[in-house]
C-alpha positions as CSV (number, residue, x, y, z in Angstrom):
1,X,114.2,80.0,154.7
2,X,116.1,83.0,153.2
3,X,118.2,80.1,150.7
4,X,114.3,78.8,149.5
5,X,112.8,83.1,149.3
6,X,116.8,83.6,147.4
7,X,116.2,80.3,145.0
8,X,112.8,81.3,144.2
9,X,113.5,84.7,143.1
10,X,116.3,83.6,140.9
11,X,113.8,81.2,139.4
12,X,111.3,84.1,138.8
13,X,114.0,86.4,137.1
14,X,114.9,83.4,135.1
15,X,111.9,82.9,134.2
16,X,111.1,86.4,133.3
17,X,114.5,86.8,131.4
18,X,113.4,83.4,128.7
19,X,109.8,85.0,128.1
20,X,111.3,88.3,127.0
21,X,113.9,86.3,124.8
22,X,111.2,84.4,123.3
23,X,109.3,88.0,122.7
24,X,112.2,89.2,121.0
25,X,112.2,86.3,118.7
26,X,108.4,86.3,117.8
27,X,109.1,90.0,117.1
28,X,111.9,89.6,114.7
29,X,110.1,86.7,112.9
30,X,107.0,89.1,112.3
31,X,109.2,91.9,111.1
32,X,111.0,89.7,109.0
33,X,107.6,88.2,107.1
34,X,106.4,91.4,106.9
35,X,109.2,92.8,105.1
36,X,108.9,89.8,103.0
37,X,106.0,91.0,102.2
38,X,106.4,93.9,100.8
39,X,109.5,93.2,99.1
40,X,107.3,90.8,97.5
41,X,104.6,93.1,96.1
42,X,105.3,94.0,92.6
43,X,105.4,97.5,92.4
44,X,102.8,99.4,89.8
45,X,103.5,100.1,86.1
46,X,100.8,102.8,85.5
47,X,101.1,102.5,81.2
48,X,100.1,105.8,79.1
49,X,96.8,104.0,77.2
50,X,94.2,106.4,75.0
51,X,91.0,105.8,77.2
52,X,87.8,107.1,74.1
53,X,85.2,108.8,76.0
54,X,81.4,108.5,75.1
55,X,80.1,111.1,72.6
56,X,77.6,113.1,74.7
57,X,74.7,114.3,73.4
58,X,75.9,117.8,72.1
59,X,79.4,117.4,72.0
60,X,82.3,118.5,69.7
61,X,83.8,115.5,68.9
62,X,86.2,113.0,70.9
63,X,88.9,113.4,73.6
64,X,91.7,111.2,74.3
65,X,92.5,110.7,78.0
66,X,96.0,110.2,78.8
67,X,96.8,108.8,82.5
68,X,93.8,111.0,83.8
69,X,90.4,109.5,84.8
70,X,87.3,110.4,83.1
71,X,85.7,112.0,86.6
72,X,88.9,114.6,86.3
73,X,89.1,115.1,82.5
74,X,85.2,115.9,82.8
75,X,86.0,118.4,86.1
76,X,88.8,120.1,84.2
77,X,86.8,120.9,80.6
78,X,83.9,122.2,83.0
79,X,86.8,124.8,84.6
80,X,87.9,125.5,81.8
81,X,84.7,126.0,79.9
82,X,83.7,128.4,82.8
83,X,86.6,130.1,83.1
84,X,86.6,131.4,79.1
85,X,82.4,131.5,79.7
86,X,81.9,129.7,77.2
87,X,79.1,126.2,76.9
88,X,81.2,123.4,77.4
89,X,79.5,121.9,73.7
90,X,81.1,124.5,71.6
91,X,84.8,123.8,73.3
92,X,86.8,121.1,71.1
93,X,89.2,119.1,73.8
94,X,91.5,117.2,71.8
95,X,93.7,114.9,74.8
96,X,93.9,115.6,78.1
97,X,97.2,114.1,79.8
98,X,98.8,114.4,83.5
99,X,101.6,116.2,83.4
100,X,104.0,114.8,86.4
């Protein structure tokens, strides 16, 4: 009786030893594909391009937008057309460009 309880546990730790071997294998496969992955993904190239805005209604000519979208060139010419208190229409923006 104790030989059979003694061969049963050894069977159980066995057992328990092989699943988390085959855990540890499953796990090193997914970290491996994942970094795959990535190491795949080409990385960005953002490229300086003039974007021409719309002529508005009222406005002083053109502006050319360098790495800046137009949501943000428009945010920044409204500061600074209320910051000198000035209408925005009588302001002449030539580029507007990140500076990084």
């Amino acid at each position: 009786m104790n030989l059979e309880l003694t061969q049963q546990q050894n069977n159980i730790i066995t057992l328990a030893l092989v699943a988390v071997l085959a855990l540890m294998v499953i796990i090193a496969v997914i970290r491996k594909a994942v970094a795959n992955k990535k190491a795949a993904a080409a990385p960005v190239v953002v490229e300086e391009v003039p974007v021409e805005a719309p002529k508005a209604p009222g406005s002083a000519g053109e502006v050319k937008l360098y790495n800046v979208e137009p949501k943000t060139a428009a945010m920044l010419m409204a500061i600074v057309a209320d910051k000198l208190q000035k209408p925005l229409n009588e302001l002449r923006f030539i580029s507007i460009k990140e500076v990084e």
